[in-house]
MIMAR-863931 format. One record per residue (C-alpha): x, y, z; residue in three letters. Coordinates in steps of 0.2 Angstrom, whole numbers, plus 2048, in hexadecimal, padded with zeros to 3 digits. Each point is the difference from the previous one (the first is absolute). Example, Ala and Ser with C-alpha at 12.3 -4.5 7.8 and 13.67 -1.06 7.14 Angstrom:
// residues 2
83E7EA827ALA8068117FDSER
***
This chain:
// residues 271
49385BD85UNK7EE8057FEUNK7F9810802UNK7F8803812UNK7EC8067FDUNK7FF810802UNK7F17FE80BUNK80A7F380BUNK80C80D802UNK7F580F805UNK7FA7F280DUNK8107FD808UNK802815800UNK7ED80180AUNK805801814UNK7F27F480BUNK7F480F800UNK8008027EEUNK8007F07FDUNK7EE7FF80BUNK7FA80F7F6UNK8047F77F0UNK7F77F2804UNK7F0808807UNK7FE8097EFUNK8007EF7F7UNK7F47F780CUNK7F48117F9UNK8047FF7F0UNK7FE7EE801UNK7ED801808UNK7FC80E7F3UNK8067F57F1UNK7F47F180AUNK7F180A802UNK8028087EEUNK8017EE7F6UNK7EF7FC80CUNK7FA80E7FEUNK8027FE7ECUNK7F87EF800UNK7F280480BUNK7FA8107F2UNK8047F47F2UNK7F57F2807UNK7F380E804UNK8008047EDUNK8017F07FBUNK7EF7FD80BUNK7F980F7F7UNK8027FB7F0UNK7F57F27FFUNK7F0807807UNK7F880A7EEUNK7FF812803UNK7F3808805UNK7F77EF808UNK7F9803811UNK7F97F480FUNK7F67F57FCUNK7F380280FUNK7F87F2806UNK80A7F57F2UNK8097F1806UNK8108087FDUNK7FD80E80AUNK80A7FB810UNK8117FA7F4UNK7FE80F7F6UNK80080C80FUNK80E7F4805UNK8098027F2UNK7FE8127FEUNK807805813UNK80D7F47FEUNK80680E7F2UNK7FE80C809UNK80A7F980EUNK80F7FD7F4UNK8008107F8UNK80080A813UNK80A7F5805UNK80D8007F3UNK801813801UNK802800811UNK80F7F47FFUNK80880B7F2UNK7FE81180CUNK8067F580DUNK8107FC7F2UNK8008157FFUNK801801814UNK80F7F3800UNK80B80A7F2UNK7FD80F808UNK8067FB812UNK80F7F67F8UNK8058107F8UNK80080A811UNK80A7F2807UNK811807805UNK7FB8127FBUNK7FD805811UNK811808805UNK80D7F7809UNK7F97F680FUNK8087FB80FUNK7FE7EE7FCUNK80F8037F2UNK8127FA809UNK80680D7F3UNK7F580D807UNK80C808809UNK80B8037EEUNK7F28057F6UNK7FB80C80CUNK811808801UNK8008007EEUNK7EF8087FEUNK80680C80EUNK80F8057F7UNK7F58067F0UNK7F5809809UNK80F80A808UNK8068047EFUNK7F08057F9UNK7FF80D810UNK8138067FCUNK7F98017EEUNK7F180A806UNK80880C80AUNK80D8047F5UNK7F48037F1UNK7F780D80CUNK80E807805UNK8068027EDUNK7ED8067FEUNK80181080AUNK8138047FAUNK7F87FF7EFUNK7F680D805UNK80B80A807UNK80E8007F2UNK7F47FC7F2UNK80C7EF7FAUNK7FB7F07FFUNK80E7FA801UNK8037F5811UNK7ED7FB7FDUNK8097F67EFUNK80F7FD809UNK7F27F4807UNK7FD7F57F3UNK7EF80B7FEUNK7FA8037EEUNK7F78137FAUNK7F17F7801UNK8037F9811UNK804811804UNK7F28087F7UNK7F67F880CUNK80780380FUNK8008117FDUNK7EC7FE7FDUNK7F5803811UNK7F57EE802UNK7EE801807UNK805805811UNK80C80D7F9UNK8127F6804UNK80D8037F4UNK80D7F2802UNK8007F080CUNK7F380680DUNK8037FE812UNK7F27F1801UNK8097F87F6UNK81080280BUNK7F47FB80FUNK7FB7F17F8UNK80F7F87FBUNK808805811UNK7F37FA807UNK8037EF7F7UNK814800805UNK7FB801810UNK7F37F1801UNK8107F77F4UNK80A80380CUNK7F67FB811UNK7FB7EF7F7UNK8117FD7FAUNK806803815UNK7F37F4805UNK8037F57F3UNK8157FE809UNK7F97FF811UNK7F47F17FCUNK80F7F57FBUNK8047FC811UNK7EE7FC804UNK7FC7EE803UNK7F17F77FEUNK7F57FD811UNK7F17F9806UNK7F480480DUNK7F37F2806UNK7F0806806UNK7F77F0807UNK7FC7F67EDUNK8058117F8UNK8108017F8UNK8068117FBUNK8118017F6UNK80C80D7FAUNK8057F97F1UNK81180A7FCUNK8027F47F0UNK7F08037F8UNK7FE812807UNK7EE7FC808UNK7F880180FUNK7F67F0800UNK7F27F880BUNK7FC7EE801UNK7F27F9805UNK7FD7EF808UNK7F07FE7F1UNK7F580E7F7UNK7FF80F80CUNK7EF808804UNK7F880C7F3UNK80280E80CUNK8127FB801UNK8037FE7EFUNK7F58147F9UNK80D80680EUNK80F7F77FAUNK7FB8077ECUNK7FA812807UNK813801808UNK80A7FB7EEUNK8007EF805UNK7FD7F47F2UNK7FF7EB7FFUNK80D7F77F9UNK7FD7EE7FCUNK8157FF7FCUNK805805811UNK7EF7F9809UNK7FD80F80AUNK7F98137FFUNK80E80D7FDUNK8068107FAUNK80F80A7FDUNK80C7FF80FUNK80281180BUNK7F9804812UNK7F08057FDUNK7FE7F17F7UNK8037F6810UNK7F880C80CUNK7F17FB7F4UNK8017EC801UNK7FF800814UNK7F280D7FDUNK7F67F47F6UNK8047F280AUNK7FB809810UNK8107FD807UNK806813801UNK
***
């Protein structure tokens, strides 16, 4: 039997939302490889232009070339701005297919719930870990033995600089940094609570005249259809409240939560 592709394989190991993710970062890299190649041919055709007027020849003023040559000339001009702007446009592409995904885990993911346990669980070993270096810290100081501190996994130089007050004057795992990553447990934890409560959620739909405003549980937006374009003033309050036009679903939306609905009757004046 042949051997599967390894990249079929990873595809069947991508869940729906992985799968979307994927996808989006080839449709960019796709655009950025399109506007590199015309932007490519629009500086070689500029050069090309160049290179048959002689150098240093000007305008002929009042010549009855004059109007082709200024022709000519802003023609390559054009090309070269314009095949520069295509090729930062190529950077711009790149750029946002690499932050696609990196992000953290979003809500969107039917794994969410999983990879935020996991993550949680990290961070609770890393404050065990913390808290027991601290604690070894200020026995060390007491008895003068490094000893539980290696019983750690630390090494002397680890150690070393533990020992050494930072710009604040701290000596092991400050308290901010305790705070913090408590503070991060916490939000984990919340998201993850309302992450279980919103699987018996079900998808409804409010009608409000032509006006349909729908709670999409599936695709975790609040979305806002229109009967045909809304009015601008609609449309600047719709963007000013997160809400953002999507021609796949055909309707204004944003992630799903309650403030996001209070804000589609708002801008419907319907609240």
């Amino acid at each position: 039997m042949a051997d599967q592709d390894p990249d079929e394989s990873l595809e069947e190991k991508r869940n729906s939302y992985e799968r979307k993710l994927y996808a989006k970062r080839e449709r960019l890299l796709a655009r950025a490889d399109k506007a590199e190649r015309e932007g490519d041919a629009r500086i070689k055709r500029a050069n090309d232009d160049a290179s048959v007027i002689p150098l240093g020849q000007p305008i002929l003023v009042g010549h009855h070339s004059e109007k082709r040559d200024r022709n000519f000339r802003k023609r390559i001009n054009t090309n070269f701005t314009k095949g520069h702007d295509l090729k930062q446009k190529a950077s711009r592409l790149r750029q946002r297919a690499a932050g696609v995904g990196t992000a953290g885990i979003s809500s969107d993911d039917p794994d969410a719930v999983v990879k935020l346990s996991e993550k949680l669980e990290e961070l609770e070993k890393k404050q065990r870990l913390y808290k027991a270096i601290n604690k070894a810290l200020r026995k060390a100081d007491r008895t003068g033995s490094d000893e539980e501190l290696k019983e750690l996994g630390l090494s002397d130089k680890t150690i070393a600089e533990l020992k050494t007050p930072d710009f604040a004057g701290y000596r092991g795992i400050p308290s901010y940094v305790l705070s913090n990553n408590s503070s991060n447990m916490r939000r984990i934890r919340q998201r993850i609570e309302a992450l279980r409560e919103a699987v018996d959620d079900r998808t409804s739909e409010e009608v409000h005249g032509e006006i349909r405003i729908v709670d999409n549980v599936e695709e975790n937006r609040v979305q806002v259809f229109f009967p045909g374009v809304p009015s601008q003033e609609v449309r600047s309050k719709l963007k000013q409240n997160g809400f953002r036009w999507s021609p796949t679903a055909g309707a204004w939306q944003r992630h799903r939560s309650e403030a996001a609905l209070w804000w589609a009757r708002r801008c419907c004046g319907v609240e």
